[in-house]
DSSP file (Angstrom, degrees, kcal/mol; ACC not computed):
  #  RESIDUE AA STRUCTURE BP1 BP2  ACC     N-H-->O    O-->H-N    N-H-->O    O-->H-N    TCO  KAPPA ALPHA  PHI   PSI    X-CA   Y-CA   Z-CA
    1    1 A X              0   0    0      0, 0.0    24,-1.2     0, 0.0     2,-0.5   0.000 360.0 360.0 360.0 125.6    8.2    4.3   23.0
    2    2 A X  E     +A   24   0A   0     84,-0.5    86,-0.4    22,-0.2     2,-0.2  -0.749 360.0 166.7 -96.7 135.4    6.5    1.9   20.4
    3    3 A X  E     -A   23   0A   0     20,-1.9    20,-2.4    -2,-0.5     2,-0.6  -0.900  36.1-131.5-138.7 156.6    8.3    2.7   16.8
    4    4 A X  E     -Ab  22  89A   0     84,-1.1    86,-2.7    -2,-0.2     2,-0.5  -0.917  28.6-166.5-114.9 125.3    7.9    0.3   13.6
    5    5 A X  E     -Ab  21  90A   0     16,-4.2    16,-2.0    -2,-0.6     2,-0.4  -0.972   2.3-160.2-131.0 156.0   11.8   -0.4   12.3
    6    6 A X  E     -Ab  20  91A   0     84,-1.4    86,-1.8    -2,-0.5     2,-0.4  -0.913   4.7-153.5-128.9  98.3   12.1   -1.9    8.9
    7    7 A X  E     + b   0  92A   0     12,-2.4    86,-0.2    -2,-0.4     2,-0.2  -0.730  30.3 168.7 -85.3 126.1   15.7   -4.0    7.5
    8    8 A X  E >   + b   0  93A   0     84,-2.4     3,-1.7    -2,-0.4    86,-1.0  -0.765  43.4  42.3 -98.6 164.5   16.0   -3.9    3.7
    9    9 A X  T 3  S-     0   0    0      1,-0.3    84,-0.1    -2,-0.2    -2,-0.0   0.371 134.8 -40.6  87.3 -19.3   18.2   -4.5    1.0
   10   10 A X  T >> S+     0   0    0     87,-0.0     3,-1.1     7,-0.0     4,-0.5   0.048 116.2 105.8 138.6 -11.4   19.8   -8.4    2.6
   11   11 A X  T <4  +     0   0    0     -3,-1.7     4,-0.2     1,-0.2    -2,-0.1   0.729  63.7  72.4 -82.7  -4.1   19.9   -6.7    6.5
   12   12 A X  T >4>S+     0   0    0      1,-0.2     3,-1.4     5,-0.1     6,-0.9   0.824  83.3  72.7 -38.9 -46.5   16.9   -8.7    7.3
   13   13 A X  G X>5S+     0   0    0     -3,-1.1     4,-0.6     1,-0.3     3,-0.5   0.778  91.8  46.1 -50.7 -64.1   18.9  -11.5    7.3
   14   14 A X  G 3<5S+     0   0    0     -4,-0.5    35,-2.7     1,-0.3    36,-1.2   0.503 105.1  62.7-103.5  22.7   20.7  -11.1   10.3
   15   15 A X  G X45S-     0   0    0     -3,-1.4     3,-1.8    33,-0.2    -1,-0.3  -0.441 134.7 -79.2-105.8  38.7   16.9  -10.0   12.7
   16   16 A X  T <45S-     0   0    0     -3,-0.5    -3,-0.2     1,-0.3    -2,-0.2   0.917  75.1 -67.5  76.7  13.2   15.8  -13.7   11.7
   17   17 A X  T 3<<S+     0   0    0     -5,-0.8     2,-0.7    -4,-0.6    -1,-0.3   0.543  99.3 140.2  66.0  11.9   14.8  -12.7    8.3
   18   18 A X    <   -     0   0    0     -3,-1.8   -11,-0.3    -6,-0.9     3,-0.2  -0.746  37.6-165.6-121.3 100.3   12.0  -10.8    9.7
   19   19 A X        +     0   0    0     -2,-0.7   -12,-2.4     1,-0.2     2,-0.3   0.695  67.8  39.5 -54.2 -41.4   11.7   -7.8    7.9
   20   20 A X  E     +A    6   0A   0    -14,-0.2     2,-0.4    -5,-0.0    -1,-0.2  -0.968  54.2 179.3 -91.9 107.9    9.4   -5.7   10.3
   21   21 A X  E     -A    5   0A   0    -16,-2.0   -16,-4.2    -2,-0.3     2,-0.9  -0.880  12.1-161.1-104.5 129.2    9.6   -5.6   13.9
   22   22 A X  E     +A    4   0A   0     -2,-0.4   -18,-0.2   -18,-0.2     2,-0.2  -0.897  35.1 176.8-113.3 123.8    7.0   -3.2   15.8
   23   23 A X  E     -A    3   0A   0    -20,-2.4   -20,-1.9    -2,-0.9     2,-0.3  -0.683  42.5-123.6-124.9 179.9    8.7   -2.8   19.3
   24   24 A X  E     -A    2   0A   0    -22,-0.2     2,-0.4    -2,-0.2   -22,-0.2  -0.678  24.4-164.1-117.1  80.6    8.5   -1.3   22.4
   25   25 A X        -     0   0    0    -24,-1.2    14,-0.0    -2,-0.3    18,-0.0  -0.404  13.8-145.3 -78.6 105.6   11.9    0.9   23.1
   26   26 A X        -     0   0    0     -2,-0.4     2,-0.4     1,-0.1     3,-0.1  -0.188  35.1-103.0 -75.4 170.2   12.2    1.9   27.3
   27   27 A X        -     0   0    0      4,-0.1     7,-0.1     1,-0.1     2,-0.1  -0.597  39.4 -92.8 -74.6 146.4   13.9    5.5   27.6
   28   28 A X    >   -     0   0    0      5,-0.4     3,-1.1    -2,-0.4     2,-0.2  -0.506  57.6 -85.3 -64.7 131.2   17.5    5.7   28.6
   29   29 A X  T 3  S+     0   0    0      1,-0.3    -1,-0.1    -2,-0.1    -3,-0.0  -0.374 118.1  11.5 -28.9 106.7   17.8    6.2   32.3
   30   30 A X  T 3  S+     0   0    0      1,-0.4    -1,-0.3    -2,-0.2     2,-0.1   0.132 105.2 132.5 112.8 -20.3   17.5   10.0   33.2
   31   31 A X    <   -     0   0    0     -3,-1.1    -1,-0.4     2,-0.1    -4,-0.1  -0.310  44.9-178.0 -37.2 119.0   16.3   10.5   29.6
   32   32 A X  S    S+     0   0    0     -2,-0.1     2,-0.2    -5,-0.0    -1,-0.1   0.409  81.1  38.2-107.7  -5.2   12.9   12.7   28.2
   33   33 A X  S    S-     0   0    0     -5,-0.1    -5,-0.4    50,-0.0     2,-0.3  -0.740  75.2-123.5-137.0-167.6   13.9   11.5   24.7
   34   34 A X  E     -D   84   0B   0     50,-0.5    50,-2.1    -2,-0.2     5,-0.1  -0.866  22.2-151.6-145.8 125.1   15.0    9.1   22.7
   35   35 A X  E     -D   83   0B   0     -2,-0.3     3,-0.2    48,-0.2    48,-0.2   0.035  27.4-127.3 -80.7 148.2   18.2    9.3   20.2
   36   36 A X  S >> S+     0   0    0     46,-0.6     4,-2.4    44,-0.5     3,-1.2   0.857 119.2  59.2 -45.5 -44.5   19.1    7.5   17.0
   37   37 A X  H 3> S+     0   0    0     43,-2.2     4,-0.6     1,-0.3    -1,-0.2   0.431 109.1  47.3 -81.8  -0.5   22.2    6.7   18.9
   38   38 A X  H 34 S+     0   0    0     -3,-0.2    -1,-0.3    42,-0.2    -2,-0.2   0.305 107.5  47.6-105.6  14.9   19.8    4.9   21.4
   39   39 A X  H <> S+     0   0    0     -3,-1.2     4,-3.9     3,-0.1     5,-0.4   0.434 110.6  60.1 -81.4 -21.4   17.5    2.9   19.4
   40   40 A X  H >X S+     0   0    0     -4,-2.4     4,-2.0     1,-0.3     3,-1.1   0.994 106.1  43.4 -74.2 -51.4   20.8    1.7   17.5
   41   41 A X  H 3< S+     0   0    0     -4,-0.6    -1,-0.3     1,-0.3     4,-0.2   0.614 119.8  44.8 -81.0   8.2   22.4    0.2   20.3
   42   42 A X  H 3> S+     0   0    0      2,-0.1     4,-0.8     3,-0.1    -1,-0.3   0.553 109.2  51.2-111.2  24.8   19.1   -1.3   21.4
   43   43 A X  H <X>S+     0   0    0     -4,-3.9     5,-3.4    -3,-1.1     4,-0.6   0.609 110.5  53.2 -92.8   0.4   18.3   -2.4   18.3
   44   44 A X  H  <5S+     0   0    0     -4,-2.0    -3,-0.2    -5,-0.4    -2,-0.1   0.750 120.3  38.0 -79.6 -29.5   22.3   -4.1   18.4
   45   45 A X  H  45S+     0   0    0     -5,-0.3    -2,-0.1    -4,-0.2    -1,-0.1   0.813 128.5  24.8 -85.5 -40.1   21.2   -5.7   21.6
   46   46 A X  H  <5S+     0   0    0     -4,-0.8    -3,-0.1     0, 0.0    -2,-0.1   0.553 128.1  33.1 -97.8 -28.5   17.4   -6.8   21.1
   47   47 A X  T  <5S+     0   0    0     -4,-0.6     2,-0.3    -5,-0.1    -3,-0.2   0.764  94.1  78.5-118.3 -66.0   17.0   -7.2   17.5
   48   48 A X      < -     0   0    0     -5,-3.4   -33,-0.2     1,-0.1    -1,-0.1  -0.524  49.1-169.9 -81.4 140.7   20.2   -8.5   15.8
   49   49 A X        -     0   0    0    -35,-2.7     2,-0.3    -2,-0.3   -34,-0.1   0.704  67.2 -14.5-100.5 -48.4   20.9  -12.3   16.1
   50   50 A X  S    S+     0   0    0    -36,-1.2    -1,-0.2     1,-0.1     0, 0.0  -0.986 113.9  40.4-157.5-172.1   24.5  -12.6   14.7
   51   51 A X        +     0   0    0     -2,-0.3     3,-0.4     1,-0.1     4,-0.3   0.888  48.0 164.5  41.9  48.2   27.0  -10.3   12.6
   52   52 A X    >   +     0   0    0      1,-0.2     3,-2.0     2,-0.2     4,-0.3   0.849  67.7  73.7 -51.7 -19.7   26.4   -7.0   14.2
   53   53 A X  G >  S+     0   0    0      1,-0.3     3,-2.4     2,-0.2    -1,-0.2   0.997  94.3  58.9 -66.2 -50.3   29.7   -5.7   12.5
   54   54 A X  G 3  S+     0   0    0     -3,-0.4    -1,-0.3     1,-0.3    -2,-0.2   0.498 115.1  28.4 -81.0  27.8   27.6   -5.8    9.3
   55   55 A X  G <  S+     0   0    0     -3,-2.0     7,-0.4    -4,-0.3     2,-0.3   0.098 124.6  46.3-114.3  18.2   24.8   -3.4   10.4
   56   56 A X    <   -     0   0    0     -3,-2.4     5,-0.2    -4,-0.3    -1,-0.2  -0.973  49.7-169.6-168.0 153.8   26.8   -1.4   12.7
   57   57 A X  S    S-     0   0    0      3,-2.6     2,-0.4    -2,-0.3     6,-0.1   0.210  78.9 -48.0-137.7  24.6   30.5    0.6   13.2
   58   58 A X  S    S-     0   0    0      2,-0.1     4,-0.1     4,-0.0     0, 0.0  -0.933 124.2 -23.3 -16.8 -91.0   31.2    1.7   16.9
   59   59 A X  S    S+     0   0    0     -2,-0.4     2,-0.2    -3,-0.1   -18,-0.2   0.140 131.1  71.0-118.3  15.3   27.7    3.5   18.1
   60   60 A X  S    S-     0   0    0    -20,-0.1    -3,-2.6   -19,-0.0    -2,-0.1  -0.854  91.1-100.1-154.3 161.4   26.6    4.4   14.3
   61   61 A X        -     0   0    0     -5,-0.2    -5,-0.3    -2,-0.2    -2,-0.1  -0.393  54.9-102.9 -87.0 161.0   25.2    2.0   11.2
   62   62 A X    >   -     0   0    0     -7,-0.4     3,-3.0    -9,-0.1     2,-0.3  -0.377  45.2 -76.8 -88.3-177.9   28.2    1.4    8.8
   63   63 A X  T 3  S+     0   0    0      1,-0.3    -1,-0.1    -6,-0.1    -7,-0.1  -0.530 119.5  40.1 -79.9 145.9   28.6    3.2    5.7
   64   64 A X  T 3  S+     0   0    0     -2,-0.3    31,-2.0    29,-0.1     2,-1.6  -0.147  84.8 105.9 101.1 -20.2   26.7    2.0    3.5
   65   65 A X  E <   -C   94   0A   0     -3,-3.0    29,-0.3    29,-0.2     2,-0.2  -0.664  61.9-134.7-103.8  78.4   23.4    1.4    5.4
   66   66 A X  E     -C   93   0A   0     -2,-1.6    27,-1.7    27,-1.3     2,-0.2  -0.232  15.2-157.4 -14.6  91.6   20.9    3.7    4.7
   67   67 A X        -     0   0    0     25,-0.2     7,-0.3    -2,-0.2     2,-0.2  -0.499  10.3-179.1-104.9 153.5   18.8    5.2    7.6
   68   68 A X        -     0   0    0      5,-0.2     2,-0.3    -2,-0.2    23,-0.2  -0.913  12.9-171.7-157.0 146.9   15.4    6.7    7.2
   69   69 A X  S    S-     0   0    0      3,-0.9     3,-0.5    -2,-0.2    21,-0.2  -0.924  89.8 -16.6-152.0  81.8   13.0    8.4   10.1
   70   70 A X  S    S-     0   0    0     19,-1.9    20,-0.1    -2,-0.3     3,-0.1   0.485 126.3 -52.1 108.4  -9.2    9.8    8.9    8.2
   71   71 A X  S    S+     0   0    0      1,-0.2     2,-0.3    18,-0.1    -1,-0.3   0.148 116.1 124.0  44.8  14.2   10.9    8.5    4.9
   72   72 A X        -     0   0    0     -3,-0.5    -3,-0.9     3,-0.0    -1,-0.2  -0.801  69.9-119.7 -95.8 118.4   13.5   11.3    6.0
   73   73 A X    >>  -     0   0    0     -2,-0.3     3,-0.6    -5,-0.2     4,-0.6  -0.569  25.8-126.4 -70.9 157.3   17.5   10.2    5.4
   74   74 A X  H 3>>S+     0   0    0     -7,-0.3     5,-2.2     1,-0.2     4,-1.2   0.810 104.1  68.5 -72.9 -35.1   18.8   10.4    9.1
   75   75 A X  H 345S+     0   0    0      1,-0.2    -1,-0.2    -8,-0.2     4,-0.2   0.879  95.5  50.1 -41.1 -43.5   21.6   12.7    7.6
   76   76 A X  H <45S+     0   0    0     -3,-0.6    -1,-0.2     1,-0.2    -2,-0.2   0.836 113.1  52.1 -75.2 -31.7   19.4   15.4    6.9
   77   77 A X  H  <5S-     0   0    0     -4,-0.6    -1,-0.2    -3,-0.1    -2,-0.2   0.478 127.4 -80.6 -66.3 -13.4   18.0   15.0   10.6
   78   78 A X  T >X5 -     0   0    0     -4,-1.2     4,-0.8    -3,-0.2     3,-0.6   0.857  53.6-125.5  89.0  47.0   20.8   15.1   12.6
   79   79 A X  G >4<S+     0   0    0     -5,-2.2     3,-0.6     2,-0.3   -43,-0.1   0.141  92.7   3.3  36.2-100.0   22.3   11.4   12.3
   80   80 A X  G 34 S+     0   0    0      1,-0.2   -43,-2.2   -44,-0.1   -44,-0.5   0.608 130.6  62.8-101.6 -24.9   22.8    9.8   15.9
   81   81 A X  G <4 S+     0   0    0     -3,-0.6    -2,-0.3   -45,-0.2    -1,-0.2   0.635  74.5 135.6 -84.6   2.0   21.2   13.1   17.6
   82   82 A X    <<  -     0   0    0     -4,-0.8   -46,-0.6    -3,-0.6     2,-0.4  -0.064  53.8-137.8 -30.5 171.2   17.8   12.4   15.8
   83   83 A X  E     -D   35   0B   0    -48,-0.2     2,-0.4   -47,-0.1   -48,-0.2  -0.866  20.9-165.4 -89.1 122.3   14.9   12.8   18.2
   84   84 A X  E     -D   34   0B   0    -50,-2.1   -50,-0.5    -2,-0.4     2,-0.2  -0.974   6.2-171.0-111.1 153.7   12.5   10.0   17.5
   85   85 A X    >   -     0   0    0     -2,-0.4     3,-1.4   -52,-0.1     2,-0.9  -0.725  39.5 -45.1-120.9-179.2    8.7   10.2   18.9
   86   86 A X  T 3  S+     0   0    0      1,-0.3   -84,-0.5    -2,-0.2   -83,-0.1  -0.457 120.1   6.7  -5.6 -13.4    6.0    7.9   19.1
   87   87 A X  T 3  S+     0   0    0     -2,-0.9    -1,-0.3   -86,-0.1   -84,-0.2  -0.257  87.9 165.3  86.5  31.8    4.8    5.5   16.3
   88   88 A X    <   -     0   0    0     -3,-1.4   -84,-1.1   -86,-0.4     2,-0.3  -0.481  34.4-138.3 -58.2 127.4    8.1    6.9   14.3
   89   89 A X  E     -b    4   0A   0    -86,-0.2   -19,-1.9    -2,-0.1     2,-0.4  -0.795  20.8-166.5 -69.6 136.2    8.7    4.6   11.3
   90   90 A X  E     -b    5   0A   0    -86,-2.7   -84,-1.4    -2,-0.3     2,-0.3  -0.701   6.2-151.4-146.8  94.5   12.7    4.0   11.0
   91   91 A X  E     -b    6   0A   0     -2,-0.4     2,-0.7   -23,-0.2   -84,-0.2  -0.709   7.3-164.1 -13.2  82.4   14.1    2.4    7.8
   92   92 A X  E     +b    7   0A   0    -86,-1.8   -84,-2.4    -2,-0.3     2,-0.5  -0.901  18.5 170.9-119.7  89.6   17.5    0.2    7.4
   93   93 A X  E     -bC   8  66A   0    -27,-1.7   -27,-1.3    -2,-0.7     2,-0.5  -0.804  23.9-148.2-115.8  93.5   18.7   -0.2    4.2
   94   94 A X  E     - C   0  65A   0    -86,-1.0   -29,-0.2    -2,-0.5   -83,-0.1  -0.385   5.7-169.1 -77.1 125.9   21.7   -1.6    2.9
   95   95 A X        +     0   0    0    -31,-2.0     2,-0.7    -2,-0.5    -1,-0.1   0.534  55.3 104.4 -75.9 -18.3   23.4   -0.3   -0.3
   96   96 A X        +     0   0    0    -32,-0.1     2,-0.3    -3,-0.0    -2,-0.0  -0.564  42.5 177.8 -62.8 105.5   25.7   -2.8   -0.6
   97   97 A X        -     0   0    0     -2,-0.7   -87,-0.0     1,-0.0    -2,-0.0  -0.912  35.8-104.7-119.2 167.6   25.8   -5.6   -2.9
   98   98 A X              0   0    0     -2,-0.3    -1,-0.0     1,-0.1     0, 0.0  -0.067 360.0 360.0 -61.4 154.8   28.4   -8.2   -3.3
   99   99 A X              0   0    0     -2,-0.0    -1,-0.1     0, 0.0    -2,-0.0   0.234 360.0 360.0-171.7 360.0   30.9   -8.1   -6.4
């Protein structure tokens, strides 16, 4: 499934600085769709380069980190059950700053 995902906010930083990646995301074995909760752990596998703890919290992004599926927050969507389809834009934004 080809999707455009997008790090904001300093979470560039840990994909190589590289703010947009347009990738190609395989289906989950046995699988007709594909989850939030399965692009995050392959974007935890394929994508991030070091410090996964700060994009990520067991299977889910941590709080703080903003999710968007269209311009849609992922909350509204059904969080880790999202659906994503085709050419989906998906949004990574960290809220945090340092203090």
């Amino acid at each position: 499934m080809h999707l455009t995902l997008e790090f904001g906010g300093g979470l560039e930083l840990l994909c190589e600085s590289v703010k947009i990646h347009n990738v190609n995301v395989d289906l989950p074995k046995g699988a007709d769709k594909l989850s939030m909760r399965d692009l995050l752990a392959w974007v935890r596998t394929n994508l991030i380069k070091e410090r996964p703890e700060m994009f990520m919290k067991g299977e889910s992004v941590r709080p703080g980190v903003l999710g968007l599926v269209n311009d849609c927050d992922w909350e509204l969507s059904g969080q880790l059950d999202t659906t994503l389809e085709e050419k989906d834009l998906v949004v990574f934004i960290s809220t945090l700053h340092g203090g």
